[in-house]
N, C-alpha and C positions, 0 to 999 in steps of 0.2 A: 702476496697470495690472492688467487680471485677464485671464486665461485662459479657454479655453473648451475642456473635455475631452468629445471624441465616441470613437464606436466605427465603427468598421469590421472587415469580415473578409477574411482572405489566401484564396490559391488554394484553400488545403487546408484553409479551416474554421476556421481559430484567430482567437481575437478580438483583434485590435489596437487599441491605445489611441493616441490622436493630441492636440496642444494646437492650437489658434490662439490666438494675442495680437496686438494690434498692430494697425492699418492702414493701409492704404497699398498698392504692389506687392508681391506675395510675395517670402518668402525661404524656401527649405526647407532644413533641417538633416537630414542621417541621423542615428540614431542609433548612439550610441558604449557603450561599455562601462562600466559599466553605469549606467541609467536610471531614473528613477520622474519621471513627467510633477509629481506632485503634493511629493512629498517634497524634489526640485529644486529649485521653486518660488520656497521661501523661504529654499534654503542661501547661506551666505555664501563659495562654491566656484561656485556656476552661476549664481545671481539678474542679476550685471551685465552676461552674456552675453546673459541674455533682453532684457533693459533696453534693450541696446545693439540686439541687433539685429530688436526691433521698432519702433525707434523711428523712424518716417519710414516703417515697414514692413508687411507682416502678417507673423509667424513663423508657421510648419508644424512642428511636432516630436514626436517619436513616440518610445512605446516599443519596442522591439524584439520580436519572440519571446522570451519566456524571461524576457521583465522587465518591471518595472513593475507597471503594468496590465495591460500586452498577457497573454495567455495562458502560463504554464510551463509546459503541456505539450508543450512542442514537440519533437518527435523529429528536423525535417530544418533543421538546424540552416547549411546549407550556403551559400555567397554566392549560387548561384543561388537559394534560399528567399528570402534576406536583401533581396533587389534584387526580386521579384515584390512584396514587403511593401511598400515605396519605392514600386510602382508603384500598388500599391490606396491606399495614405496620399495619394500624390498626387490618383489619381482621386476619393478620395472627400470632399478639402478642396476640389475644382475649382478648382485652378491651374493657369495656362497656363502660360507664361514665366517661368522665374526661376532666380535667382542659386542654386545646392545647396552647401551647406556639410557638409566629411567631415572629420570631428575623429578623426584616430586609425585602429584598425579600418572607423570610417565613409569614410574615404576610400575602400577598396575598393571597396563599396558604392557610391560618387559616381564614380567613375571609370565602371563596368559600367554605371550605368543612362547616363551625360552619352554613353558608346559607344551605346546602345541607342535612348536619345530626345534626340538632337543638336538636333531642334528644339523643344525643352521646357527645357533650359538653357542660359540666356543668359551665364553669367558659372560658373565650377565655381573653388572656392577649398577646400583643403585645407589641414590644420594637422594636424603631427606625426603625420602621414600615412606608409605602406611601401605596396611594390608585391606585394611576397611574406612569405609569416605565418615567426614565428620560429621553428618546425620544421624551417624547409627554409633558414632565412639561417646555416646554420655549425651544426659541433658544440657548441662554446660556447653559444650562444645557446638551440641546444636543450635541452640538459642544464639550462641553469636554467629555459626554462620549465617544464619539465617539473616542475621540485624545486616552481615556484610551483602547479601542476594540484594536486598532491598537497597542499599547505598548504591550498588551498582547500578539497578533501574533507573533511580531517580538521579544520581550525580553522574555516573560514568562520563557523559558526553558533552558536558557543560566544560567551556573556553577556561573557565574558574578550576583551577587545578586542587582546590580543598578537598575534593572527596575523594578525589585519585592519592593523595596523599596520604590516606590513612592505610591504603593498600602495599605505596612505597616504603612507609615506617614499619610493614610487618614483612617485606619480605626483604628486604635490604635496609635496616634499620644504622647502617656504619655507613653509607653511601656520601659521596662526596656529594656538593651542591649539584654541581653538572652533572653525576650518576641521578641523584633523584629526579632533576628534571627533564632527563631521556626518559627513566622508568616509568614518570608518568605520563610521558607523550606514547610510550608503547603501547599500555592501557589504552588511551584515545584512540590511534591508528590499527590497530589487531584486532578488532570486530567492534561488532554494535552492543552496546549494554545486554538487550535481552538474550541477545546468543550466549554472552558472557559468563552474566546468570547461569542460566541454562546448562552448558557446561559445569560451573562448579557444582550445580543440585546433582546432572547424573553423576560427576565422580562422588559425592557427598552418599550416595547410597550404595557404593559399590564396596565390593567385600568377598577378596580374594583368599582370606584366613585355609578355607578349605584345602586353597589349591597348593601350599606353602608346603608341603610335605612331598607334591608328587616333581617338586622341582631338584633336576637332575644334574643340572649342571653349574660347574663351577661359580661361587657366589663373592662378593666382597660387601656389601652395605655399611655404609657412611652416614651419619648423622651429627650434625652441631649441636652441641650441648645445648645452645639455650635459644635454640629456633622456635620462635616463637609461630608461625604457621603449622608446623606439625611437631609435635613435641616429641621431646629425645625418648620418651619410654615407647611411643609406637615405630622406633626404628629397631628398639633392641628387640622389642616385639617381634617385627619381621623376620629379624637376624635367626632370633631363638625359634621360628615354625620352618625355617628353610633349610634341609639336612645340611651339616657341616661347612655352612657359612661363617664366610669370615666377617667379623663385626670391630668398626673405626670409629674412635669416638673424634669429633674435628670439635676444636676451641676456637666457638665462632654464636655470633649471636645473629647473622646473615641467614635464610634459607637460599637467595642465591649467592655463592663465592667470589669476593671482589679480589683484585688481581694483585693488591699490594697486602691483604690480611695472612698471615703466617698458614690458617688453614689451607688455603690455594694453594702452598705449595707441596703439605704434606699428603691432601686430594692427589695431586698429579705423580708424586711419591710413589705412593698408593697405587695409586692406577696402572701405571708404568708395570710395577712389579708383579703387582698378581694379573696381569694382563701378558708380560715376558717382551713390554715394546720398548724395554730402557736403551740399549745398544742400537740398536737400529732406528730409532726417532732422533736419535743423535746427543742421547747421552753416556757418557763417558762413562765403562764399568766403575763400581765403589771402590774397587785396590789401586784405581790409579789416580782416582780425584785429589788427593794433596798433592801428587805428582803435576798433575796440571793445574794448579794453583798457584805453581811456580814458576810458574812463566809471566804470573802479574808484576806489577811493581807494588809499591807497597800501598802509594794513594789506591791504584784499582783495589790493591784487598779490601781496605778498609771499604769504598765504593760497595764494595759487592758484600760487605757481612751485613753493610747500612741495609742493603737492599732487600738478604734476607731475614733481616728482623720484621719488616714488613713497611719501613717510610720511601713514601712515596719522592719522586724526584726534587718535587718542591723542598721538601723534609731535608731529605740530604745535603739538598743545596744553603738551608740554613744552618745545617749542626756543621758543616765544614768550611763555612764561608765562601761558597762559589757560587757562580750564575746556574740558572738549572741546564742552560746550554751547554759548556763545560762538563757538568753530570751527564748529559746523552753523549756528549763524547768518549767522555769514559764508560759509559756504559756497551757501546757502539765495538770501540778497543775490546774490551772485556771479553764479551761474546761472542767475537773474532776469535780470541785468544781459547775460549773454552770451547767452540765449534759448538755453540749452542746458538739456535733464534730467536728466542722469544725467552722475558723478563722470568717464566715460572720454570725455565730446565735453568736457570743460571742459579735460582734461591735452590730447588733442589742439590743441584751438586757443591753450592757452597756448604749448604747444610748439613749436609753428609761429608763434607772435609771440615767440617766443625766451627765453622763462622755463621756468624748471627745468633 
């Protein structure tokens, strides 16, 4: 699968970077904290996200102001800026209709515009997502963001990865060796410290609570019990201001979802379903999945419940005595066999034919 990086520009002149992949109906993503269209790409932290959700699809996703590609000079750093940006990415990929994904900060963001262009989002699904920034949720909360504004100035951009790493243990605290040290080269390469800053202070005072009631269209919100970046009572929070949203609780101590942890697949589960793209992204209806489970051998079964409990190839290749080579072969076979592409439709459909 490849990408296609365009430009576009915002109200005020600054160049935003955008991806499409994929095809099929759109989906658009806001952008979240923080971004690089191309550096993303290939990390083994973001890659199964894109996988997933262009597959059956077209993805829309962009840089932010302040990152990426998009422009660092940005001075108006604000949700009203942030949501104009949304609205040129949109215009300028021409999408009508479609499902907006707001991961985190981007929720904000997805909430203002799904209020704004009610008839441009057909499905709005939020993941460890708040209605109000942590400046204003308690003195607590404040005093440490604030301790993290300050680490960022002064460590961000130091060769010495110690101060980037206290960023990686909050938001991917289960990460593999090699996931943490992409996470924190992301940090490095995705803007300059003070824009960084900067960014988290405007989302830190923002506070959409009001607008929670005038949101009209279809909702799903997702939250990891024990996400330590934004805490599980500000997702039920969201859940309970937003008329007849649906609310998931993910068993996951991650705010971003790594590709072998069990919540990744009940996320995509999720997603599929109250979004109606399970059949057409290329998975098998639920009354036939044991039906196509039988066309494994017995090694693939086992293979494949190893794979939705959540260990990784290495894993596998220990608990059954094989080279991990061997495991990508079977895994290769596998997914052949279920007409699925990617590692997170093959743990769903095993899941739902009751392995793992």
């Amino acid at each position: 699968m490849d990408q296609s990086i365009r430009f576009t520009t915002s109200a005020d002149r600054l160049k935003l970077a955008y991806a499409v992949c994929g095809s099929g109906p759109p989906i658009v993503k806001t952008a979240n904290w923080m971004t690089h269209l191309e550096f993303d790409w290939q990390s083994p932290v973001w890659r199964h996200w894109f996988e997933f959700l262009a597959t059956g699809s077209t993805l829309v996703r962009y840089d932010a102001r302040g990152c990426g590609l998009s422009d660092w000079t940005a001075d108006d750093l604000s949700l009203d800026a942030q949501v104009a940006d949304l609205e040129a990415v949109v215009a300028a990929a021409g999408v009508d209709r479609f499902p907006l994904l707001g991961i985190s900060q981007g929720g904000c963001v997805a909430i203002e515009y799904a209020c704004r262009h009610p008839e441009k989002v057909s499905h709005l699904v939020l993941l460890g997502a708040f209605a109000h920034g942590w400046l204003i949720a308690g003195e607590k909360t404040a005093l440490n963001a604030r301790a993290l504004f300050d680490l960022i100035e002064t460590g961000w951009g130091q060769e010495n990865p110690a101060f980037r790493q206290v960023f990686t243990a909050l938001f991917v605290p289960e990460a593999s060796a090699e996931q943490q040290s992409w996470f924190g080269d992301l940090m490095r390469v995705s803007s300059k410290p003070s824009v960084a800053a900067g960014i988290l202070r405007a989302f830190g005072t923002v506070d959409v609570r009001a607008r929670l009631e005038d949101v009209r269209t279809p909702t799903l919100v997702l939250h990891c019990r024990h996400d330590a970046c934004i805490s599980f009572s500000r997702g039920r929070e969201l859940a309970a201001g937003i008329p007849g949203a649906r609310f998931v609780a993910l068993d996951s101590v991650n705010h971003v979802l790594l590709e072998n942890e069990p919540a990744w697949a009940r996320f995509c589960s999720e997603f599929d379903e109250f979004t109606g793209r399970s059949v057409r992204a290329g998975r098998a209806p639920a009354a036939a999945d044991t039906k196509v489970l039988d066309a494994l051998t017995p090694r693939e079964r086992k293979v494949l419940g190893l794979v939705a409990t959540g260990l990784s190839n290495a894993e596998i290749a220990t608990r059954l005595f094989l080279s991990e080579k061997t495991v990508r072969n079977h895994l290769t076979r596998i997914f052949d066999k279920l007409g699925v592409n990617s590692r997170a439709r093959a743990i769903v459909l095993a899941r739902d034919a009751g392995l793992g």
